[in-house]
matplotlib code that plots the C-alpha trace (Angstrom):
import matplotlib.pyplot as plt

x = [52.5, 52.4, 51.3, 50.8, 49.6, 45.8, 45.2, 42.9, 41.8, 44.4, 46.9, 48.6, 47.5, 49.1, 47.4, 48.1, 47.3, 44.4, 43.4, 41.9, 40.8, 42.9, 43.1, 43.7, 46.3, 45.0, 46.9, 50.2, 52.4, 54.5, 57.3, 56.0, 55.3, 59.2, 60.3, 58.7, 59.2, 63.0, 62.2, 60.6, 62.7, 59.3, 58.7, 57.1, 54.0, 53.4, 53.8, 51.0, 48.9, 48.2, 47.6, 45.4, 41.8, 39.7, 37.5, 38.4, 37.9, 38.4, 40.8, 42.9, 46.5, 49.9, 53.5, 54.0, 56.4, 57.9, 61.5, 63.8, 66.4, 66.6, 70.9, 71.8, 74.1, 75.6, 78.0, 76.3, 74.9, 77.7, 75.3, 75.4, 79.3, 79.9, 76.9, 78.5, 82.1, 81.3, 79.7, 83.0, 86.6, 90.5, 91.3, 87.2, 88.0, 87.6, 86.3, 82.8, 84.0, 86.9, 83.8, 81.8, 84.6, 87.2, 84.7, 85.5, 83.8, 80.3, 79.6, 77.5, 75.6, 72.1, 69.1, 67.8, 64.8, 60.6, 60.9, 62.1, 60.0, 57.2, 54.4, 52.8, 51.4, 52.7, 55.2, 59.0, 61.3, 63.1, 65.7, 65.1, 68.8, 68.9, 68.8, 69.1, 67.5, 66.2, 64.2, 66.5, 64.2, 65.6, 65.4, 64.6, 65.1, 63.8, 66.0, 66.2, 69.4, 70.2, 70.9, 67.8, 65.8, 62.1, 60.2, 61.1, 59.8, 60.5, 62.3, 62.8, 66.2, 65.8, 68.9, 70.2, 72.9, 74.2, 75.1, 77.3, 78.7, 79.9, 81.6, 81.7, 81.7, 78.0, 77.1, 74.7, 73.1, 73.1, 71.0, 69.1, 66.6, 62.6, 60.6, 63.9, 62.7, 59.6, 58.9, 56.1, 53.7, 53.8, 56.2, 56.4, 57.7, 60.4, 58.3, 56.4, 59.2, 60.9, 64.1, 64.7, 67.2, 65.0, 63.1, 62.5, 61.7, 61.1, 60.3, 58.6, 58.6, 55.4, 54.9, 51.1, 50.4, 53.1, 56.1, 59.5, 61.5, 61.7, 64.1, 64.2, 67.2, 66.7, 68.1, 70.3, 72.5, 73.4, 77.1, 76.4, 74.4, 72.2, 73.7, 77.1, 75.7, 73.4, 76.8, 79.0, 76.1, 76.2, 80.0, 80.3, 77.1, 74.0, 71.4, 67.5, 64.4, 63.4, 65.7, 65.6, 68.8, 68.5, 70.4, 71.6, 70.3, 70.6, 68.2, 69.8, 68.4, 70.1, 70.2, 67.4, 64.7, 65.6, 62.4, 60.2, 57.4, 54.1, 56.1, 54.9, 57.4, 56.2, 58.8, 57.1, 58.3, 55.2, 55.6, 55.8, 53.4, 53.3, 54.7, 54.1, 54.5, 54.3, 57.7, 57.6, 60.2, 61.0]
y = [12.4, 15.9, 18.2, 21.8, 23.8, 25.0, 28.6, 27.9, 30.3, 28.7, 29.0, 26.3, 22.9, 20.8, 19.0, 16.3, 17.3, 15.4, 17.0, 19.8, 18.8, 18.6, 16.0, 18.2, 16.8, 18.1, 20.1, 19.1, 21.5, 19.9, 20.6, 18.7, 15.9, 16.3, 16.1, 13.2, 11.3, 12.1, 10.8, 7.3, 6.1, 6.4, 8.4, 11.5, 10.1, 7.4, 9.8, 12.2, 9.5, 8.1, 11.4, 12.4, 13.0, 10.8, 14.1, 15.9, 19.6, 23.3, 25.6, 29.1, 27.3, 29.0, 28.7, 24.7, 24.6, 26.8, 25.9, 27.0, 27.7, 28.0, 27.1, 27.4, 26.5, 28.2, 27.5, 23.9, 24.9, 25.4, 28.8, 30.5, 30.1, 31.6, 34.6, 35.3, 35.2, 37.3, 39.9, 40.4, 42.0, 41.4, 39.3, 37.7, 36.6, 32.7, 32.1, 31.2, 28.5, 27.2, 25.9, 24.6, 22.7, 21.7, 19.6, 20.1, 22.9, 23.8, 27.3, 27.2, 30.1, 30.6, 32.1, 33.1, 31.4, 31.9, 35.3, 36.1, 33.1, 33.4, 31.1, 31.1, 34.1, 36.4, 38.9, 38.6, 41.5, 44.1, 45.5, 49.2, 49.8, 47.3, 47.7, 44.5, 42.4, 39.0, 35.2, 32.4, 29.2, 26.3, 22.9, 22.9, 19.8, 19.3, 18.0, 17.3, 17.3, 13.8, 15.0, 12.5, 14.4, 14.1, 16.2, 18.5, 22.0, 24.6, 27.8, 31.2, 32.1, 36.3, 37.8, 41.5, 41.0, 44.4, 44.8, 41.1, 41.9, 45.0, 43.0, 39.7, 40.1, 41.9, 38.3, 38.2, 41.4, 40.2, 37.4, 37.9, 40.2, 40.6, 38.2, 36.8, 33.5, 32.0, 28.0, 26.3, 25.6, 21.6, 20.0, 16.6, 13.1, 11.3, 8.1, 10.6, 11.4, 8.8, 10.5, 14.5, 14.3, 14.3, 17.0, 20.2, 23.5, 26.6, 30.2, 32.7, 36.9, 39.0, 42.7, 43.7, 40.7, 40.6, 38.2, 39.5, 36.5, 32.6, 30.0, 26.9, 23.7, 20.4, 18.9, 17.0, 19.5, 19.8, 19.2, 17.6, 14.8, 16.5, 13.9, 15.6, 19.2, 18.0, 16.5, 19.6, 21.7, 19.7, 19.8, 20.9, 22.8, 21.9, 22.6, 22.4, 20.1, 20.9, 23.4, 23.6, 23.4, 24.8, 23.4, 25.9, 28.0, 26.8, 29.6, 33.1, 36.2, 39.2, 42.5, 43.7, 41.4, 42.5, 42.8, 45.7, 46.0, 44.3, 41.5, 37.8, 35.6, 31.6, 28.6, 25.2, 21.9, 19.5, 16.7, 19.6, 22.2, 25.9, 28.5, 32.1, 35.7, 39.0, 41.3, 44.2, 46.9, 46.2]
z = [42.3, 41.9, 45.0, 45.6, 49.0, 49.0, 50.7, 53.4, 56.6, 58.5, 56.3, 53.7, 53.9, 51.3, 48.7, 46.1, 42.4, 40.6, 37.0, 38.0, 41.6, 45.1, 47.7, 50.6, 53.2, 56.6, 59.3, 56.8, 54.5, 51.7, 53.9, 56.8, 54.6, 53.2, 56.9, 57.3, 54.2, 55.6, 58.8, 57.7, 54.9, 52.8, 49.5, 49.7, 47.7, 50.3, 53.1, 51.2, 50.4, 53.7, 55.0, 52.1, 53.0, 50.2, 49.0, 46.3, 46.5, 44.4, 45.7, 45.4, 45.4, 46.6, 46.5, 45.6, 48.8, 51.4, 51.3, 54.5, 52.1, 48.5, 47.2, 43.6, 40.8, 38.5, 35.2, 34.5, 31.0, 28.6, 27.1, 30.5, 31.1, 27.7, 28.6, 31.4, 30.3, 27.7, 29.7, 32.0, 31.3, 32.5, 35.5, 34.8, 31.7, 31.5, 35.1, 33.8, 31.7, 33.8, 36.3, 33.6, 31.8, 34.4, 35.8, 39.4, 41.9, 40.8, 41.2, 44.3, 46.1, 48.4, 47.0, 50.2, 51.7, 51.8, 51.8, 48.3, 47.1, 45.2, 43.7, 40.6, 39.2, 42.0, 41.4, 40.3, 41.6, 39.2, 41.4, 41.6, 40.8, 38.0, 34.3, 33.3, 35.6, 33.6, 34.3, 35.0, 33.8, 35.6, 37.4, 41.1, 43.5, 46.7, 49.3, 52.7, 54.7, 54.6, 50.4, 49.1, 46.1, 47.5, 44.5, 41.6, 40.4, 37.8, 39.2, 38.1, 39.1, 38.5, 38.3, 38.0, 35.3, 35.3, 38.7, 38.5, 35.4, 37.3, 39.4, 40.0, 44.1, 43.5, 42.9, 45.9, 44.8, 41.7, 43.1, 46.6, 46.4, 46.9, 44.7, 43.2, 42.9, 41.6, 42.5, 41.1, 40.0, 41.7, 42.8, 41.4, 42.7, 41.2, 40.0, 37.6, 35.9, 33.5, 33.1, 34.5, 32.1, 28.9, 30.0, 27.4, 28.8, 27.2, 28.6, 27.1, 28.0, 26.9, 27.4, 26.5, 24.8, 22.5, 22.9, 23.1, 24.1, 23.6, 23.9, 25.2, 26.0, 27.2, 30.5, 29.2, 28.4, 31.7, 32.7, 36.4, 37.6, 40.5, 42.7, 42.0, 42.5, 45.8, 47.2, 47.1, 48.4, 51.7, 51.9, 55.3, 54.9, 56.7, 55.1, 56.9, 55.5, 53.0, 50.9, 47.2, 45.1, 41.7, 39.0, 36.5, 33.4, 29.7, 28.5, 27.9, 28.2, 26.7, 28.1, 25.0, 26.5, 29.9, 32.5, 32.7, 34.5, 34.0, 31.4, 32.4, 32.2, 31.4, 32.0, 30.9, 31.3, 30.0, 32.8, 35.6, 33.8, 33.3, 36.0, 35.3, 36.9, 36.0, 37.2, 38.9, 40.5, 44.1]

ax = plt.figure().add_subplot(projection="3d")
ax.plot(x, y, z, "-o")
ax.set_aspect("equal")
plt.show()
């Protein structure tokens, strides 16, 4: 099942995904429907579906979900460890890549929460002191804070390079910041998705029509199970229903496709679908 959240008068009312069409989900947000998909033992599709209203309707949709915190991980593509270890000097050198390859601590750190979220086609932040600020395409689970994985999304991890490659204690700066991270544009139940880790995504940068950056990697290229990563982010860390954990980058972009403004940025995976935003200074 794939779901979203309709704009309405009243604010977000969640909605499950049909072509082009939405089965609103009354006085409900996807995270109230997480909640109580925790609370009953059921899926999250079985939750939505009995709340489902049997009309299908058009509507302006929003931010897929409204997590209460947004966690991610770092080092679990083999490309990012080496981007980042090359981008740092002296006592740096090798840290990346010890996390990656020693196979023990994932890099773990929070995104922030609703605030610096964004849906699709809103705004990603450039951080005003930034040079090199770039898209992160990525993996996003939904979890609750039992650990179960209710849903999946794409995410757009935006991240000032410059100011961690600086030094690696600007890390937060580096990563918490208005409109740092784009969610969307469903989010999509387990049962739709064969195997998340045969999954290719690509992302895409254009400025004025013209592209100036593509790459894509597949999920299974990543070094953790999400099990693994999900476990150590609740190691002694209690994290509300629902948060989203993000797995991890596998797609580089160098500091000569860095943002400007007005540049869309497109992540796709097929079985999720297309999220998109333009970037501008914040």
């Amino acid at each position: 099942m794939k779901l979203t959240q309709l704009k309405t008068d009243s604010g977000l009312v969640a909605a499950i995904v049909e072509g082009d069409k939405l089965r609103p989900v009354p006085n409900q947000t996807t995270g109230s429907l997480v909640v109580q998909a925790q609370a009953s033992g059921k899926p999250l599709a079985e939750v939505a579906r009995a709340l489902a209203l049997e009309e299908l309707v058009e509507g302006e949709t929003a931010i897929p979900i409204t997590p209460e915190e947004v966690w991610a991980c770092g080092c679990t593509y083999a490309p990012s460890a080496e981007f980042r270890d090359g981008q740092t000097a002296g006592e740096q050198d090798g840290m990346y890549a010890y996390v990656h390859d020693v196979n023990h601590r994932p890099e773990l750190f929070e995104k922030g929460g609703a605030r610096v979220c964004v849906g699709p086609d809103e705004e990603i932040g450039i951080r005003k002191d930034s040079q090199f600020t770039a898209p992160e395409p990525e993996f996003g689970l939904i979890v609750d804070s039992a650990g179960k994985i209710h849903a999946y999304t794409l995410a757009n991890d935006v991240s000032a390079w410059d100011i961690e490659r600086e030094n690696a204690l600007y890390l937060p700066q580096s990563k918490i910041f208005d409109g740092c991270c784009a969610l969307g544009p469903v989010i999509v139940t387990p049962d739709e998705i064969a195997d998340p880790y045969q999954l290719q995504m690509t992302c895409t940068i254009t400025r004025g029509g013209a592209q100036t950056f593509s790459g894509t990697c597949s999920t299974n290229q990543l070094k953790r199970k999400f099990e693994e990563l999900v476990e150590y982010l609740l190691r002694s860390n209690s994290v509300p229903t629902p948060a989203v954990l993000l797995t991890g980058t596998g797609i580089i972009v160098t500091e000569a496709e860095a943002l400007q403004p007005g540049d869309v940025t497109a992540i796709e995976i097929p079985e999720i679908g297309r999220l998109a935003n333009p970037a501008a200074i914040v």
